[in-house]
C-alpha positions in Angstrom: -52.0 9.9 -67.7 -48.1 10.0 -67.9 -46.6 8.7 -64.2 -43.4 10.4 -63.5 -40.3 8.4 -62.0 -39.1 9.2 -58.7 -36.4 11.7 -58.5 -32.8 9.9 -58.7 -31.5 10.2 -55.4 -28.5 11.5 -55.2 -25.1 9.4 -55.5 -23.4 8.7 -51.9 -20.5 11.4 -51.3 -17.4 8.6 -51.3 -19.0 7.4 -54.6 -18.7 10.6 -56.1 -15.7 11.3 -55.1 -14.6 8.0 -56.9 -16.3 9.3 -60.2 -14.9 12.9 -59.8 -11.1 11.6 -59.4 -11.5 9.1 -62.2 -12.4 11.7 -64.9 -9.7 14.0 -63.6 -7.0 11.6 -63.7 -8.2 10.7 -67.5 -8.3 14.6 -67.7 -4.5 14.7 -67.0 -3.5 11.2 -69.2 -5.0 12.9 -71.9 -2.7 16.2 -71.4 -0.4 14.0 -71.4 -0.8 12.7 -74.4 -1.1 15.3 -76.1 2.3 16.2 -75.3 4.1 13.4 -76.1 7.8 15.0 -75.8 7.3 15.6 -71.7 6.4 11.7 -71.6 9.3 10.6 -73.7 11.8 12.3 -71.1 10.5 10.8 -68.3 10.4 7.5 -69.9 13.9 7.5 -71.9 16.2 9.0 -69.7 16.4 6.6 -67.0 16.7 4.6 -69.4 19.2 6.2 -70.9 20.8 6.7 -66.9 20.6 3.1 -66.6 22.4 2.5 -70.1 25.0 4.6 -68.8 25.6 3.3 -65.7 26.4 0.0 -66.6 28.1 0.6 -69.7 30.4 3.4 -68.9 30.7 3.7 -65.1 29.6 0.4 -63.8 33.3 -1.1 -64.7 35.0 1.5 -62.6 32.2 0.6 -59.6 32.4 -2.0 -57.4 29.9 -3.6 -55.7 29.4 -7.1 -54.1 28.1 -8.4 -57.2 27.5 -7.4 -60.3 26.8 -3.8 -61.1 23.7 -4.1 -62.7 21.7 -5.7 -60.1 23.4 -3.1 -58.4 22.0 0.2 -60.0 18.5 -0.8 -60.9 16.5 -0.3 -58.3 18.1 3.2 -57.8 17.2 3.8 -61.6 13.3 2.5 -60.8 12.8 5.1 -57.8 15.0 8.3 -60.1 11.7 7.3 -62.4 9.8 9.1 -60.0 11.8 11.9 -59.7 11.1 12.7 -63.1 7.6 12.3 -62.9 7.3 14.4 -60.1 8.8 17.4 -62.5 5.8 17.0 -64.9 3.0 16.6 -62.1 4.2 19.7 -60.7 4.1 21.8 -63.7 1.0 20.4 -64.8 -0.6 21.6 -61.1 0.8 25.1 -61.8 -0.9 25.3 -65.1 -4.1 24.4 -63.9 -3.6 26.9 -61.2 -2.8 29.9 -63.5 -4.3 29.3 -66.5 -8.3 29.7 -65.1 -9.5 26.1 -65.6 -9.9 25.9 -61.4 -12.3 29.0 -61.4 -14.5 26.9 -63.9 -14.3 24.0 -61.7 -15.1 25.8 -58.8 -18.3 26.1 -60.4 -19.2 23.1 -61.5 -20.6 20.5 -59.3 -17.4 18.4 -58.7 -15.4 17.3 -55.4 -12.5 19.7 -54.6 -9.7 17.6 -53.9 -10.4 15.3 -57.1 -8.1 17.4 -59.1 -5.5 17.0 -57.1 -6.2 13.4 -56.8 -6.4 13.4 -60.4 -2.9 15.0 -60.8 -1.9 12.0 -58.3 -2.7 9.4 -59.9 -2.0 10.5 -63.4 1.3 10.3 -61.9 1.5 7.1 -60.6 0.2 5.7 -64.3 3.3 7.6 -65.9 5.4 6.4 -63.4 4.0 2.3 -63.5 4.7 2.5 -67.5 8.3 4.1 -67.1 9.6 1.3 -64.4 8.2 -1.3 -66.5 10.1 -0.1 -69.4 13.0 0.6 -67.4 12.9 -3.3 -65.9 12.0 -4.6 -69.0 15.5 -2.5 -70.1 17.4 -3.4 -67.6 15.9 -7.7 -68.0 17.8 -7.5 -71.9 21.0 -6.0 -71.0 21.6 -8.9 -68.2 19.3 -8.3 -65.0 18.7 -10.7 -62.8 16.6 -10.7 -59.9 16.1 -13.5 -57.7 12.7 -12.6 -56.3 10.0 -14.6 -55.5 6.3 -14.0 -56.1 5.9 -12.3 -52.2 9.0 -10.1 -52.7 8.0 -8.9 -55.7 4.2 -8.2 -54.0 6.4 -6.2 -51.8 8.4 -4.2 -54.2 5.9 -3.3 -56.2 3.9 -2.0 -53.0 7.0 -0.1 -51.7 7.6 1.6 -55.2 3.4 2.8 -55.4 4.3 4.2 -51.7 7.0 5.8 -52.8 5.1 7.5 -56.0 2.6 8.5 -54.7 4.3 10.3 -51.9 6.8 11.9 -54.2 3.6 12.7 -56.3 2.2 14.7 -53.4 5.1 16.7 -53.0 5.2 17.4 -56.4 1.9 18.7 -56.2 2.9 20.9 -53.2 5.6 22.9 -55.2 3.3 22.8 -58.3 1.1 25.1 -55.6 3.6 27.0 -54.5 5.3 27.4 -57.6 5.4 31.2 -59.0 6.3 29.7 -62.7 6.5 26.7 -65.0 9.8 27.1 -65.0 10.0 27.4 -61.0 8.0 24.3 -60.5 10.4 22.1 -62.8 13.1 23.8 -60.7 11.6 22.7 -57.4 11.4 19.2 -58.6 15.3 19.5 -59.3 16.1 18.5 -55.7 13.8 15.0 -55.9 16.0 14.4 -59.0 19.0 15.0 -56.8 18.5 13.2 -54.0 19.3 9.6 -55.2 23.0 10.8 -56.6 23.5 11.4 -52.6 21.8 8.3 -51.7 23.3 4.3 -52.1 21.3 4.1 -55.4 24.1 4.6 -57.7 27.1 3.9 -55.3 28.0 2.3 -51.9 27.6 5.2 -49.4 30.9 4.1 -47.8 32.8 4.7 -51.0 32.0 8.1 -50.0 33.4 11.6 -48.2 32.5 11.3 -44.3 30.2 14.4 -44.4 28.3 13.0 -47.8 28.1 9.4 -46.3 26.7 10.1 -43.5 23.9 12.2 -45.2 23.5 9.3 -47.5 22.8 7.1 -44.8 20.0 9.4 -42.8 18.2 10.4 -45.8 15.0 8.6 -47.3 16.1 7.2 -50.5 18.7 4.9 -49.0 16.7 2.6 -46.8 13.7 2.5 -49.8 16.7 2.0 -52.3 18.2 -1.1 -50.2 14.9 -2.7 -49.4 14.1 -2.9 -52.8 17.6 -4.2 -53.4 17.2 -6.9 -50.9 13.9 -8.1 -52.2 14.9 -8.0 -56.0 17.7 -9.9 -54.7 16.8 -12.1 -52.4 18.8 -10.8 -49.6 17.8 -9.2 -45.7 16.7 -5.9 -45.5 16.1 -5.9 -41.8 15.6 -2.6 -40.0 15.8 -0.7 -43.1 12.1 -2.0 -44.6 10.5 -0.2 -41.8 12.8 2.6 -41.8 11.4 2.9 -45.8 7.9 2.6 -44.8 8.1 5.1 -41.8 9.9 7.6 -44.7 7.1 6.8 -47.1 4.0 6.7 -45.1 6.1 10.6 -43.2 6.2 12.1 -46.5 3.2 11.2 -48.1 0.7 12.0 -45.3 2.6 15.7 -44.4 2.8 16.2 -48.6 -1.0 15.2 -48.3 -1.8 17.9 -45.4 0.1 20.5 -46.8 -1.3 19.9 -50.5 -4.8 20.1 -49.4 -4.5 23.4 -47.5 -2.2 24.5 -50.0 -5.2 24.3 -52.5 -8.1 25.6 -50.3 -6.0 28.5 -49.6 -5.2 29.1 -53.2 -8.9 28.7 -54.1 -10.5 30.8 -51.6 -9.3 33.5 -53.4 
């Protein structure tokens, strides 16, 4: 007489949702793999930027100290700008190309693709500012942090990716082409030129400085300044969070009914 096992019960929703956004983000590391060139330009041009800086415009700049220690962390956080670009065109392809209607039928949790999308991101993103610090570290980099600050930079920098992340995915949504969600990224790529990331916001035209200073890449860009460097970022650590913690929960909102609505169809 064979005795049959129980049925398995069935996993617990959270775990499931664990599972589900762990093989989606290896779904999208491996898409990214397989195109190698897409990776390369987020990883080599701020490099490149950062090369750039200090070697051809950094003796014409002038900052407190010196330039270097200057310009990197605005060259950590333009890493995100280009990884927003490919997250957003990756979104759009999965939109168009049919893959969600086969999803849709499997037995999978909804938002883990876009979760998936997320945190593929903020992998690309982790490996290009390690490269870009470990860049910056040979040509004369210096920061002064301690273990605590750098706890705190590195937090700061995740918030920041992963809220850039989620607006990338929201014009990957809304995004009528490949082309048109690469555009759409264009102005996260912009914002730090207009921002104290590159240069001292007072060196600048009344109208742009004063958009430098009430825009969110400034106060991220000088907290992670002061930390790196040991010096006091005061009001402007909670003025990043507040931008940070904004942006990502709205981008989250939006994303999600973004995709529903998309999906219903």
């Amino acid at each position: 007489m064979t005795v049959q096992s129980p049925p398995r019960a069935p996993a617990p929703r959270i775990a499931r949702a664990f599972a589900d956004s762990a093989t989606m983000t290896g779904r999208s590391l491996r898409r990214v793999l397989r195109a190698p060139d897409s990776l390369l330009i987020g990883v080599l041009l701020p490099i490149l930027l950062l090369l750039l800086f200090v070697y051809v415009f950094g003796g014409a700049i002038r900052t407190d100290g010196d330039y270097i220690d200057y310009v990197v962390p605005g060259v950590v956080l333009l890493c995100a700008g280009y990884g927003a670009a490919i997250t957003a065109v990756s979104v759009h392809n999965d939109m168009t190309n049919g893959v969600i209607d086969r999803f849709r039928s499997m037995p999978i949790t909804r938002s883990a693709v876009l979760v998936g999308h997320v945190l593929a991101s903020l992998a690309r993103n982790l490996f290009a500012t390690f490269l870009v610090l470990l860049t910056a570290l040979l040509v004369g980099f210096r920061p002064e942090a301690g273990l605590l600050d750098w706890g705190a930079v590195i937090g700061l920098v995740l918030l920041y990716v992963l809220a850039v992340s989620w607006v990338s995915v929201c014009l990957g949504l809304v995004a009528r082409s490949a082309d048109g969600a690469s555009g759409f990224s264009f102005f996260v790529l912009f914002l730090p030129y207009l921002s104290s990331a590159f240069v001292p916001p007072e060196t600048m035209p009344a109208v742009l400085r004063a958009f430098s200073e009430h825009q969110p890449i400034t106060p991220i860009t000088e907290t992670v300044r002061a930390l790196m460097m040991q010096g006091t970022a005061g009001d402007q650590a909670l003025v990043a969070l507040a931008w940070c913690v904004g942006i990502l929960v709205v981008a989250m909102v939006v994303a999600q009914r973004l995709f529903e609505r998309r999906t219903a169809r």
